[in-house]
C-alpha positions in Angstrom: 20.4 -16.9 14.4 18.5 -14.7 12.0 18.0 -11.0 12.8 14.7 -10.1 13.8 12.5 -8.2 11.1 11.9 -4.6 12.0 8.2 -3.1 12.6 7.9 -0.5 10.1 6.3 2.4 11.6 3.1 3.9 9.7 1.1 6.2 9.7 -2.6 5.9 11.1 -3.6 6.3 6.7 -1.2 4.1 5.7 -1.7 1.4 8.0 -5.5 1.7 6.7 -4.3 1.1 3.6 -1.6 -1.4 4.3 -4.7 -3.7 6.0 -6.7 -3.4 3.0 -4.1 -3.9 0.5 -3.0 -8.0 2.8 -6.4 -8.9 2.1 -6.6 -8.6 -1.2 -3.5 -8.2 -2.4 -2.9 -7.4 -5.6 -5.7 -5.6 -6.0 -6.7 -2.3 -8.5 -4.9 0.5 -7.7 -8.3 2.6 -8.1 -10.3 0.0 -6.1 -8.2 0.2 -3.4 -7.7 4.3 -3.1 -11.6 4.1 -3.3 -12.1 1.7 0.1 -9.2 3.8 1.7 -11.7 7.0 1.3 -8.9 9.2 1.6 -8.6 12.9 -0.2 -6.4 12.6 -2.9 -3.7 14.1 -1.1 -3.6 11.7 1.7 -4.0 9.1 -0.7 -0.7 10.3 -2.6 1.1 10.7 0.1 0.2 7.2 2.2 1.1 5.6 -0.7 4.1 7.0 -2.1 5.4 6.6 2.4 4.0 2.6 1.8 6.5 2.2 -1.6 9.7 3.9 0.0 9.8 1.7 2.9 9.5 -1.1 0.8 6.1 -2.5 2.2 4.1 -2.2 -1.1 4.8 -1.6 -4.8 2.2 -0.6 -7.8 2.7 -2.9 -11.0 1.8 -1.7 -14.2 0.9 -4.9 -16.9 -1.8 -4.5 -19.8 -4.6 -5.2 -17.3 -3.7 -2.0 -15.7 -2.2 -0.2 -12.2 -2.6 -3.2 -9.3 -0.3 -2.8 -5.8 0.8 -5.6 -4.0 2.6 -6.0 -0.7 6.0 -7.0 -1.1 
């Protein structure tokens, strides 16, 4: 039998996020903190709590910053 995954708890701003971000993922990193409408410090910290519990990473290429859910 395989383990069952985990729920990873978020907060209320991340799961915002997190919702936009499985629609359309990958999607512009500036795009997306501009649907969020979050202050730039909720913004930095919903997204840096997304990336350390593995649930979304930001890509850098020559196109520019995307995030994508893992």
């Amino acid at each position: 039998m395989r383990p069952e995954k985990k729920q990873v708890e978020m907060s209320e701003d991340e799961k915002a996020i997190f919702n936009i971000l499985k629609a359309n993922s990958p999607i512009d990193l500036n795009t997306l903190k501009g649907q969020s409408g979050l202050s730039n410090k909720k913004w930095d910290k919903s997204i840096k709590g997304l990336t350390s519990k593995k649930v979304a990473q930001v890509l850098k290429n020559d196109d520019g910053l995307f995030v994508e859910v893992l």
